[in-house]
C-alpha positions, -999 to 999 in steps of 0.1 A, spaced: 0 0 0 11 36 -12 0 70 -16 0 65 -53 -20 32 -52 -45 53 -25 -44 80 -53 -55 59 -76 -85 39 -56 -100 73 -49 -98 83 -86 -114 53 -95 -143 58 -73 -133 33 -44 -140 39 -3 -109 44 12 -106 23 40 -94 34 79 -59 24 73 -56 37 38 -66 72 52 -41 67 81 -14 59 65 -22 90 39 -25 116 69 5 101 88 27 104 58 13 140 48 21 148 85 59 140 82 60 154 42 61 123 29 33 135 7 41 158 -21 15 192 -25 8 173 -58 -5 144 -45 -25 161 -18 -42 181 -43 -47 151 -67 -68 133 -37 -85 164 -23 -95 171 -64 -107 138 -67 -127 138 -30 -139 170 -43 -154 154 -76 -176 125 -60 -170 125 -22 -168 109 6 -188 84 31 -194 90 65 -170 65 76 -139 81 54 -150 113 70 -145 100 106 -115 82 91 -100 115 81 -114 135 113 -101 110 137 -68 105 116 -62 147 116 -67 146 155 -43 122 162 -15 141 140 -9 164 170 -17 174 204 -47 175 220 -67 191 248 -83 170 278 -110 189 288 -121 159 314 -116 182 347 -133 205 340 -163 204 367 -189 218 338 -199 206 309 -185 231 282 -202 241 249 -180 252 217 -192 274 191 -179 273 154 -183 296 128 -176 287 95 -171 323 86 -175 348 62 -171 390 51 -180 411 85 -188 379 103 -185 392 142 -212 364 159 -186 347 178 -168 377 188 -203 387 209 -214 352 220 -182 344 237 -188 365 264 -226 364 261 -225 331 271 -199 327 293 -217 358 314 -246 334 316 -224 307 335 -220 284 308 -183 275 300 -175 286 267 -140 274 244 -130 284 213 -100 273 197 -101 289 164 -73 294 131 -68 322 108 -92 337 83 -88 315 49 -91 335 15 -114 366 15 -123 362 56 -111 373 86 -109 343 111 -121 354 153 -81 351 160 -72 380 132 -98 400 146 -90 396 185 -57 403 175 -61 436 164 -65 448 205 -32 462 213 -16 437 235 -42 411 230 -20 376 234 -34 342 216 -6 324 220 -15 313 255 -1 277 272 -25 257 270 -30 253 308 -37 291 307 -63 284 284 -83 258 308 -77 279 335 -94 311 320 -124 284 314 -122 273 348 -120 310 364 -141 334 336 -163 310 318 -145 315 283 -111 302 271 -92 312 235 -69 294 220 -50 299 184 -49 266 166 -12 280 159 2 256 179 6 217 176 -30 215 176 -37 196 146 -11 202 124 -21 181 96 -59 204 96 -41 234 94 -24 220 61 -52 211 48 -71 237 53 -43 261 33 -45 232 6 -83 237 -1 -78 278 -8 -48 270 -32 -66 248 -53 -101 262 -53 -114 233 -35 -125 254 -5 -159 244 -7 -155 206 -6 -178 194 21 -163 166 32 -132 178 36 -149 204 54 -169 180 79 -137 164 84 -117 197 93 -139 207 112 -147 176 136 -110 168 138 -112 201 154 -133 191 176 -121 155 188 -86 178 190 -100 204 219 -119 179 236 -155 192 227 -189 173 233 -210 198 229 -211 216 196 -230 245 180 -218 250 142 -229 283 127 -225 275 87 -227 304 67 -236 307 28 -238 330 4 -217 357 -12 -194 364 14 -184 326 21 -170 297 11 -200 279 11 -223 297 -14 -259 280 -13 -282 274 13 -283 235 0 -248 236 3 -247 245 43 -280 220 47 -258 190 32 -229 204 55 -252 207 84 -265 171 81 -229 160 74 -221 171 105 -252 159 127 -246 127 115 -210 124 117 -214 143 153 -239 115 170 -214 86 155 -184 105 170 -201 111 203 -207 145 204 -239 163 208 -240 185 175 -266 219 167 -262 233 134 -274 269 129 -275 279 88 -270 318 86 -272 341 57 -238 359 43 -250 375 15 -241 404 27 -219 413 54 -238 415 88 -237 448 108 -222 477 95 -181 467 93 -158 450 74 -120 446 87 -107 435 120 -100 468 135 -135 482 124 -155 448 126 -137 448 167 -149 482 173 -185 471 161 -183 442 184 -173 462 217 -207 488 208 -228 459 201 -217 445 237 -229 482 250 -264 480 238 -257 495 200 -263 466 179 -272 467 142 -307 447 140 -293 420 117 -261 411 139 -287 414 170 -309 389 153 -284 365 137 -266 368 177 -297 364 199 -312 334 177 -274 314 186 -274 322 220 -308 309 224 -298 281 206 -267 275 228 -288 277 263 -311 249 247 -285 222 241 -269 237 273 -296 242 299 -322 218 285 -349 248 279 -362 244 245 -386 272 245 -363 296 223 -387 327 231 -376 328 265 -339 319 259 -338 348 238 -349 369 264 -322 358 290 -295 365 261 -308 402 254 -308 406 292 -277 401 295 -267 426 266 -292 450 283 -276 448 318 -245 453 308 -233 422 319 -219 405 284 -197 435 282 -181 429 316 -172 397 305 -160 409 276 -137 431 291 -127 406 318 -118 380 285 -95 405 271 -76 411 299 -65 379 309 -49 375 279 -35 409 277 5 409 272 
């Protein structure tokens, strides 16, 4: 067995089976795998697929390439929330705090912007002083003490996601969901995360550009979720146009920290408020969304998501 003959299987249409997929991952890990042949695979994955067991395959495979976060001790359960992006996208920057100011531990381990977006990192970065590149004992602890944790994937979280992650933008294959479901639970087995609320964007100012699109991805990743062990939401959002009124990390920061104090553009407010709600459900076990939504836009009203907004930024000032 070789990375030509797995080459060739997929090309021809074949399921890859658990060891085929290792053995590709392990040797992509140590560069064993040309770009060329990465992109030969990912083109012909791209073209007719994957099944839900080569998904796993690859997820689980991509977690075990690196380190990963045991999340065991903590004494609460902890929810993760995971935008798959897009232009002015600014969500997660608002629910991280929201949330955690509602006593729910909140992580998020996040990577850079890929192609025309701005990844949560980028944007946090753009406080003066702001440090991601946290241990990542600091990072439990923050959950432990505040609620909320960050974390950039930057370090040997993953390594073999991150790869392919840049592979996909460089040729055009960004929107193969597969790959995609894959990334993005190998993420997830990674950091340790049970519970899991996926915000999948579409639309103009995404990599994903239909709403079919994000429902196949959505259901992708329910199914592949409840086979993994993981209690998965999916939450499809429109990105036709950018929401609120900024675009750039600076700007789109700035946007966030008024938001927090009560000035909220009416689309961000809705797109924010309908997450949160979601998030309490899966969290608290209240499904009546009307009142969840309340307790979220309480918490903007009181002031008290922008305390904990403030108190996340500085303990991971410089």
């Amino acid at each position: 067995m070789d990375i030509k003959t797995i080459i060739t299987k997929k090309r021809e249409r074949k399921e890859l089976s658990e060891e085929e997929i290792k053995l590709f991952i392990s040797k992509y890990n140590k560069g064993e795998v040309t770009q060329a042949q990465a992109g030969a695979l990912l083109s012909y994955i791209y073209k007719d697929g994957m099944t839900e067991e080569e998904i796993i395959a690859f997820a689980v495979a991509m977690a075990d390439s690196g380190e990963k976060i045991d999340l065991e001790d903590m004494t609460q359960k902890i929810v993760d929330k995971h935008s798959t992006g897009g232009v002015g996208d600014k969500v997660t920057l608002l629910l991280l705090p929201i949330i955690a100011s509602l006593d729910i531990p909140i992580a998020k381990i996040s990577s850079r912007g890929m192609g025309i977006a701005g990844g949560t990192i980028d944007k946090l970065e753009s406080i003066p002083g702001y440090n991601t590149e946290i241990p990542i004992e600091i990072f439990k602890q923050n959950i432990k003490q505040i609620n909320v944790g960050i974390l950039n994937q930057s370090q040997n979280l993953n390594p073999v996601e991150k790869k392919m992650y840049q592979l996909r933008n460089e040729i055009a294959c960004t929107d193969c969901l597969p790959i995609i479901a894959a990334s993005l639970m190998s993420i997830k087995i990674s950091t340790g995360s049970e519970n899991i609320v996926f915000e999948i964007t579409y639309g103009n100012g995404t990599y994903i550009k239909t709403k079919e699109q994000a429902r196949k991805l959505a259901k992708i990743l329910k199914s592949v979720g409840k086979k993994l062990g993981k209690k998965v939401m999916c939450i499809i959002t429109n990105m036709e146009e950018p929401l609120g009124y900024s675009v750039g990390h600076n700007l789109e920061m700035i946007e966030a920290i008024e938001a927090l104090k009560g000035n909220m553009a009416f689309d961000l407010g809705e797109v924010t408020v309908t997450i949160g709600s979601a998030i309490l459900a899966i969290m608290k076990g209240n499904k009546n969304l009307r009142e969840n939504e309340l307790i979220v836009k309480e918490v903007l009203r009181n002031g008290k998501a922008y305390e904990k907004f403030v108190e996340m930024i500085a303990k991971q000032r410089r």
